[in-house]
BAFI-906735 format. One line per 8 residues: their letters; for each residue y, x, z of C-alpha. Coordinates in steps of 0.1 Angstrom, whole numbers, padded with zeros to 4 digits. Layout:
N
a	Y/X/Z ~ ...
END
This chain:
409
xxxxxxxx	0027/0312/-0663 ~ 0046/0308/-0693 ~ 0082/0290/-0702 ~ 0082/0294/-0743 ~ 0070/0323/-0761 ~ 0088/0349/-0753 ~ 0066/0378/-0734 ~ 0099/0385/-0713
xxxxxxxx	0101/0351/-0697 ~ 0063/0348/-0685 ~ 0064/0349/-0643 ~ 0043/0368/-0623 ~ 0031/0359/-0591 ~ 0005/0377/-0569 ~ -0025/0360/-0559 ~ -0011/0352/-0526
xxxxxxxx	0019/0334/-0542 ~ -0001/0318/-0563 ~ -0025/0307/-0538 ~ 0008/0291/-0517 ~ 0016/0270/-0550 ~ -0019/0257/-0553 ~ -0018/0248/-0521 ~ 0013/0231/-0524
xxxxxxxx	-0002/0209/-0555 ~ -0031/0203/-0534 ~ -0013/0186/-0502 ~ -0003/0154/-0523 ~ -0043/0150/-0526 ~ -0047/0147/-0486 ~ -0068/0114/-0481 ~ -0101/0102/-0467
xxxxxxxx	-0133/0121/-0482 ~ -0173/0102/-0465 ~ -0205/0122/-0462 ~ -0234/0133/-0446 ~ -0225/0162/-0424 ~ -0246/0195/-0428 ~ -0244/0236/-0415 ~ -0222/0218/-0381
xxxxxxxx	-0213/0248/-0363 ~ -0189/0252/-0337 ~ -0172/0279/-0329 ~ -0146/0296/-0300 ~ -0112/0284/-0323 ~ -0132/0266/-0352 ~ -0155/0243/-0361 ~ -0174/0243/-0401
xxxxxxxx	-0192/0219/-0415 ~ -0202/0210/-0451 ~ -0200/0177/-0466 ~ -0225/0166/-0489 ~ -0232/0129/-0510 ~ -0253/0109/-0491 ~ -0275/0083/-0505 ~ -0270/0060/-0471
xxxxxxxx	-0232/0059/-0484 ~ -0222/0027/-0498 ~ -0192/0040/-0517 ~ -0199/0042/-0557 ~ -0214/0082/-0568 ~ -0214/0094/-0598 ~ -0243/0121/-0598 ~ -0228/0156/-0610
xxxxxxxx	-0240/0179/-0632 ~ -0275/0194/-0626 ~ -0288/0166/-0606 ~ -0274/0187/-0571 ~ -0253/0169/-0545 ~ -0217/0176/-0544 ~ -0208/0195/-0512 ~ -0172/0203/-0497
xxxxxxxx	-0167/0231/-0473 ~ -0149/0216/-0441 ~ -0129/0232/-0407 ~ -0109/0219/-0386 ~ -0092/0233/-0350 ~ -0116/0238/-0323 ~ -0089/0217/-0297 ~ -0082/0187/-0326
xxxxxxxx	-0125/0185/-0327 ~ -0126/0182/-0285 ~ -0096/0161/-0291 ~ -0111/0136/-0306 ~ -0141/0134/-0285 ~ -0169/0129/-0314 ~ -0202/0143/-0312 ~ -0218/0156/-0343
xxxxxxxx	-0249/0167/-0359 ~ -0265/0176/-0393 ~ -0273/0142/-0407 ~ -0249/0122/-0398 ~ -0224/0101/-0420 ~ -0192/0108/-0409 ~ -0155/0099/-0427 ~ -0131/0127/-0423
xxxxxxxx	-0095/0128/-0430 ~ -0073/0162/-0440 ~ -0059/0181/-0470 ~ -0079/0207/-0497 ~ -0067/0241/-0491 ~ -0078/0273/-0507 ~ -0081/0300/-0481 ~ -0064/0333/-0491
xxxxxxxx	-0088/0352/-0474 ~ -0119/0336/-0493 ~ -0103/0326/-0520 ~ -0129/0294/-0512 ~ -0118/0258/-0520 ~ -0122/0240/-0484 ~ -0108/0206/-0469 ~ -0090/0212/-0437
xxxxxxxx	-0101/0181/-0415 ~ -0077/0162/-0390 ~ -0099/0135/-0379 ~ -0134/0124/-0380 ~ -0149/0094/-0376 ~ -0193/0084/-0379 ~ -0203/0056/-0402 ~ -0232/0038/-0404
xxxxxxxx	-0250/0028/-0376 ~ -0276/0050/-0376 ~ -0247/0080/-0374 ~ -0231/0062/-0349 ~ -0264/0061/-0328 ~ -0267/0097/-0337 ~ -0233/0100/-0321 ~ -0235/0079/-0292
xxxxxxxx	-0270/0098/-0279 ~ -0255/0129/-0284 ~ -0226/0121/-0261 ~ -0251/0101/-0238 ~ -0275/0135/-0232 ~ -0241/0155/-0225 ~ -0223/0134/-0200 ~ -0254/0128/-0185
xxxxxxxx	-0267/0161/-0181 ~ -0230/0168/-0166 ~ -0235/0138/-0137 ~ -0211/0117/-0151 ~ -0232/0091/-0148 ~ -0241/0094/-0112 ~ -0212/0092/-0094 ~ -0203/0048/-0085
xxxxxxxx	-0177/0045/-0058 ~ -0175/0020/-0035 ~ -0144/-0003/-0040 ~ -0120/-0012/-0009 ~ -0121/-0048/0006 ~ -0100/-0073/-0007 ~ -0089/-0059/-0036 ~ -0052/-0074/-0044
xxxxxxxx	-0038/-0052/-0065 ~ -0054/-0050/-0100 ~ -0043/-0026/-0131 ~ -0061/-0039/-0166 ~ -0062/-0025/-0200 ~ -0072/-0046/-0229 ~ -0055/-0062/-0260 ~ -0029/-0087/-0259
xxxxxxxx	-0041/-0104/-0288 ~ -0077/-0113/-0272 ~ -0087/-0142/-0250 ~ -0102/-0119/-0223 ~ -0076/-0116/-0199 ~ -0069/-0146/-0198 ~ -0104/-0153/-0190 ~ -0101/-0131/-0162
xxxxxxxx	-0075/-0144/-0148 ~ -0091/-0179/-0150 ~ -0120/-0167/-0130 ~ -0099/-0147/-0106 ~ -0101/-0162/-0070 ~ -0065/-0179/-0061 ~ -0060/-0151/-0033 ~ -0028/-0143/-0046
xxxxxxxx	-0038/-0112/-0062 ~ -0015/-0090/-0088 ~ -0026/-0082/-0117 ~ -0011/-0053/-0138 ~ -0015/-0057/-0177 ~ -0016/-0026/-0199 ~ -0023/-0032/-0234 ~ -0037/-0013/-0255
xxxxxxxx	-0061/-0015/-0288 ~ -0098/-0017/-0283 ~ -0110/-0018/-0318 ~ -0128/0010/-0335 ~ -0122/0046/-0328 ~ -0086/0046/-0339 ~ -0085/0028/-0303 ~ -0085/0061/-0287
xxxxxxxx	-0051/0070/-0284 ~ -0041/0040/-0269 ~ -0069/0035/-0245 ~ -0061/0073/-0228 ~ -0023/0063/-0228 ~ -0029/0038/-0205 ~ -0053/0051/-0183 ~ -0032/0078/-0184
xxxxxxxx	-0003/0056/-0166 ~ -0027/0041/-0139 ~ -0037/0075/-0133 ~ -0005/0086/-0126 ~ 0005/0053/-0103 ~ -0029/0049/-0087 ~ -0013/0044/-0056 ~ 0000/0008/-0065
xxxxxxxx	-0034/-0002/-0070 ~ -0070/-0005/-0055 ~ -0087/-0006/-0086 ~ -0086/-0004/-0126 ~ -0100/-0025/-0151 ~ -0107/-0017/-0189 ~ -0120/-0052/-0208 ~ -0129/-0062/-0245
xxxxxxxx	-0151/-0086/-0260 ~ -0186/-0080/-0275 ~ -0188/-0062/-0310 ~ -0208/-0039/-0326 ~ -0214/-0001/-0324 ~ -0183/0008/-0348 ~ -0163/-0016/-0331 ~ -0172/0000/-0296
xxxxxxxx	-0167/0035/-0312 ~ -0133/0038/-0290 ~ -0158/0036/-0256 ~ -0185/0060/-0266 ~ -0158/0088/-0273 ~ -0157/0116/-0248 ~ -0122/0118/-0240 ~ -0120/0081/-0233
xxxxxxxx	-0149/0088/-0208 ~ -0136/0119/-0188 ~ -0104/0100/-0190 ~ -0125/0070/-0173 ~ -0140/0099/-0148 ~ -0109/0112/-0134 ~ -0095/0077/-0128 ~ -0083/0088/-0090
xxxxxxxx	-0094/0051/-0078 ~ -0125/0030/-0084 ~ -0128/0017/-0121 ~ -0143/-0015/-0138 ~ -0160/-0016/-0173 ~ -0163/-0047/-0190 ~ -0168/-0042/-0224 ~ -0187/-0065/-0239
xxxxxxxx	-0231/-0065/-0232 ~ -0254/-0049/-0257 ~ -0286/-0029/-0256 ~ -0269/0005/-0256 ~ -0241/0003/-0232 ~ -0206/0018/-0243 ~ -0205/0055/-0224 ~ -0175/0047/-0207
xxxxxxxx	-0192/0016/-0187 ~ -0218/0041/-0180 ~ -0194/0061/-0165 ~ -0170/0037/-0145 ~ -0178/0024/-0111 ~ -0192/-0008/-0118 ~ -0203/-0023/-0153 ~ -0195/-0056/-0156
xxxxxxxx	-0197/-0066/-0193 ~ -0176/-0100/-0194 ~ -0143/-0105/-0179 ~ -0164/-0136/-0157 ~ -0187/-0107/-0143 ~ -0157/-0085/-0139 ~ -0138/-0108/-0119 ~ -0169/-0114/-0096
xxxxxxxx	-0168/-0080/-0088 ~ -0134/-0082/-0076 ~ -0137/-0115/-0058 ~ -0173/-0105/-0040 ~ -0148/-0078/-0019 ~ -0130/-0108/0000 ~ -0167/-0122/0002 ~ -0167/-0107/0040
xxxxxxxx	-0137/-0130/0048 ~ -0143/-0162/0025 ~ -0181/-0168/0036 ~ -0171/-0160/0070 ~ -0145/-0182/0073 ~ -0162/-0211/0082 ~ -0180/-0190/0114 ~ -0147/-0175/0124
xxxxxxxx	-0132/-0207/0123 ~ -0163/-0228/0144 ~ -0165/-0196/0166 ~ -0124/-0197/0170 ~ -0126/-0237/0181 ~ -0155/-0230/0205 ~ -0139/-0200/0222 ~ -0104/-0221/0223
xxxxxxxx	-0122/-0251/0240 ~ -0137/-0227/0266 ~ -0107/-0212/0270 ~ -0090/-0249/0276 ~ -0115/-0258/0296 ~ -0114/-0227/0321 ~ -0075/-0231/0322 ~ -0082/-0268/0328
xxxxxxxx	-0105/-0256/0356 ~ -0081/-0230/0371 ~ -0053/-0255/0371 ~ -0067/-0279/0390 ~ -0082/-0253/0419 ~ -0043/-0237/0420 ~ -0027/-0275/0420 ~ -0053/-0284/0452
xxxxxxxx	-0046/-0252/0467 ~ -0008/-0255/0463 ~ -0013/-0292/0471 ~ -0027/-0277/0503 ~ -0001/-0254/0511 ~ 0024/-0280/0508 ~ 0010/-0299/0531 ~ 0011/-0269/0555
xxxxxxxx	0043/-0261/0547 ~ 0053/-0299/0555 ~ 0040/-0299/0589 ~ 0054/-0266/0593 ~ 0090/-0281/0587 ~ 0081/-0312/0603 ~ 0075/-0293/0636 ~ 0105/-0273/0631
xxxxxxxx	0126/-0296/0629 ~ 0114/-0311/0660 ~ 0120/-0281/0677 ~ 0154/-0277/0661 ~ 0163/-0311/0675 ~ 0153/-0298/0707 ~ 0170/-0266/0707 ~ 0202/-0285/0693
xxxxxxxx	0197/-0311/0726 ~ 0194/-0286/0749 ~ 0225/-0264/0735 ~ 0242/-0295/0733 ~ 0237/-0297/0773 ~ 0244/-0265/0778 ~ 0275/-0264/0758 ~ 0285/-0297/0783
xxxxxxxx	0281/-0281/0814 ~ 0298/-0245/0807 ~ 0326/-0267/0794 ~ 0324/-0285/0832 ~ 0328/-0250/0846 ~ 0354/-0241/0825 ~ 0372/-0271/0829 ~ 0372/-0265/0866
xxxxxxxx	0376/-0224/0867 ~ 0407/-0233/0844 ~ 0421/-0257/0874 ~ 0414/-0231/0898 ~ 0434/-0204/0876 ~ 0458/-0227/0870 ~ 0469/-0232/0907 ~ 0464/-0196/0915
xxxxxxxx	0490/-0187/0889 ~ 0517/-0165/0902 ~ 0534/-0179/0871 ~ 0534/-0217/0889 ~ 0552/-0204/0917 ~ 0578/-0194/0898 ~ 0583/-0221/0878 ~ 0585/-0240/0913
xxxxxxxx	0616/-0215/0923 ~ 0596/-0184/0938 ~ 0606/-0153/0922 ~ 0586/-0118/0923 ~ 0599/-0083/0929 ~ 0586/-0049/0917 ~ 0594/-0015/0921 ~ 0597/0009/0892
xxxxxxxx	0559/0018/0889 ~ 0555/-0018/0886 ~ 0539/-0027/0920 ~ 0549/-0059/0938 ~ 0570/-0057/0967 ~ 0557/-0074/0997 ~ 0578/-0058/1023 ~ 0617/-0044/1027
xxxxxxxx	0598/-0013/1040 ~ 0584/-0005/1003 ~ 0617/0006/0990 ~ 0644/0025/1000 ~ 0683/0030/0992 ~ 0688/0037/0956 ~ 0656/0026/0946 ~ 0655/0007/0909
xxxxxxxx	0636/-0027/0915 ~ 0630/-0056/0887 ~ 0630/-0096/0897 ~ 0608/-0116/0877 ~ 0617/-0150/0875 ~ 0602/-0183/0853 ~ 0627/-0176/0828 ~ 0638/-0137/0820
xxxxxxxx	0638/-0110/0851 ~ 0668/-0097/0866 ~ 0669/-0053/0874 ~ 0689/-0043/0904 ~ 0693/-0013/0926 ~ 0693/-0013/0964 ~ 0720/-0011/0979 ~ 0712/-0021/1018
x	0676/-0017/1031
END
């Protein structure tokens, strides 16, 4: 490089300096480059392809020099090409975006690619039969679990600008059931991104849920390119709970309706699916309910039955019981007759044993003047002979007792 004339200013760079500036100049020409993919190889930490003009393209050519196709060395990271989830092939038309770089080791102009995308239909066919033979042969396909009965708890991902939840919901049995929105893009294969973010989340919270739903309306095969991309598919795979694809109904199914549970291609068959698991208890309702009346009419009329054999029987037993009582009492009135005599004659006897006491009460005498005389042990004396000169003796009299001592026997 040169600034004037002068040998002394010219500056010197080495080749790998050099390189680093052309590189530099060449980021601000990072953009979108379309054409038919040839040499694919893919490596442990690489993957090279060549790009080449393809007459299938509709963009505008101009043929070079010589009549040859232009052709541009491509390579991009192994993980960004798994990323991505594209399957590729020589011959397909694909539109890859990245920056030209010059490699230092090479010294070889090549465009460093950061996405890739098919176009065309017949690339995208190429694309989607690839992927079909690989999950396939991996048993992706196989696997359809059942779902759980009455399903209540519903997770969906679709757009919020389309009709197609609302569809669903309008189809959805009124069973009270909870439906989850997650919205995400569904159109073309920029969709990616989205989609896995949001099965993603359901993955994570699967336990608030018995089942996942992933909906979008019909379109063609580059619209769908979002659902026939790998990483969307395993994504679909290790959903921990049963999943429902209805995306849209066309000759080739997407991949990732392959791959989920059930397939149910408009929102209407998708909420069929989830209505048919309350179909045990809402067709059966009707025999439970006839089944319930007959069993609680048998069950009336057995009670009816028992309570009128226990209200005989205990009409029975107080009839017993009342002639029981009625004879008891009878007796009772005897019992109480013949007390009631008794009772009459021991107070006769008592009437006369208390005359007879009465009269033979020393206590009378007294009170008509007699008087009785004890010694000091308390014996009555009967005789002068039963005492003796200085003996103590006690008078008892009706009123008080006089104590004296003998003088004089």
């Amino acid at each position: 490089m040169r600034a004037g004339s002068d040998k002394n200013s010219e500056i010197v760079l080495s080749v790998s300096e050099y390189l680093e500036r052309l590189n530099l100049a060449l980021g601000a020409e990072t953009g979108f480059v379309q054409g038919e993919v040839t040499e694919f190889k893919v490596g442990a930490k690489w993957v090279g392809f060549t790009l080449k003009d393809s007459g299938n393209s509709n963009l505008v050519v101009s043929p070079p020099s010589g009549g040859q196709a232009a052709i541009l060395k491509c390579v991009m990271h192994a993980h960004i090409f798994r990323r991505l989830g594209v399957a590729l092939e020589d011959g397909m038309e694909v539109k890859v975006y990245g920056v030209p770089r010059v490699s230092k080791g090479w010294g070889s102009l090549g465009f460093w690619v950061e996405s890739i995308e098919p176009v065309g239909e017949g690339s995208l066919k190429k694309a989607y039969q690839l992927l079909l033979k690989k999950l396939e042969a991996e048993g992706l396909f196989a696997r359809k679990r059942p779902f759980p009965e009455f399903i209540s708890r519903v997770g969906v991902i679709s757009s919020r600008e389309g009709v197609v939840l609302q569809d669903l919901r309008k189809n959805l049995r009124r069973l009270n059931l909870r439906v989850s929105f997650m919205h995400a893009q569904v159109e073309g294969a920029g969709a990616v991104p989205g989609i896995l973010r949001a099965l993603e989340y359901f993955a994570k919270s699967y336990d608030d849920y018995d089942c996942v739903v992933i909906i979008r309306g019909g379109g063609s095969l580059e619209s769908l390119q979002a659902f026939n991309n790998e990483k969307v598919a395993r994504a679909v795979y290790a959903m921990p709970i049963p999943i429902i694809a209805g995306i849209g109904h066309d000759v080739d199914a997407p991949i990732t309706a392959l791959v989920a549970d059930r397939d149910g291609s408009t929102p209407t068959v998708v909420a069929y699916i989830i209505n048919s698991t309350w179909d045990r208890l809402t067709t059966g309702l009707s025999v439970m309910e006839r089944e319930l009346l007959a069993n609680m009419d048998m069950a009336i009329y057995r009670c009816k039955d028992d309570m009128n054999r226990r209200f005989l029987g205990m009409t029975k037993f107080i009839e017993r019981l009342k002639s029981s009582y009625e004879r008891f009492y009878a007796g009772l009135l005897r019992g109480i007759a013949c007390i009631d005599n008794e009772l009459a004659r021991a107070r006769d006897v008592l009437l006369r044993v208390n005359k007879l006491l009465t009269l033979a009460n020393p206590l009378r005498n007294l009170k008509l003047g007699y008087s009785l005389t004890s010694n000091n042990k308390g014996r009555v004396l009967r005789s002068a002979k039963q005492v003796k000169k200085g003996d103590r003796i006690e008078t008892r009299l009706a009123s008080g007792s006089i104590k004296s001592e003998v003088i004089i026997v």
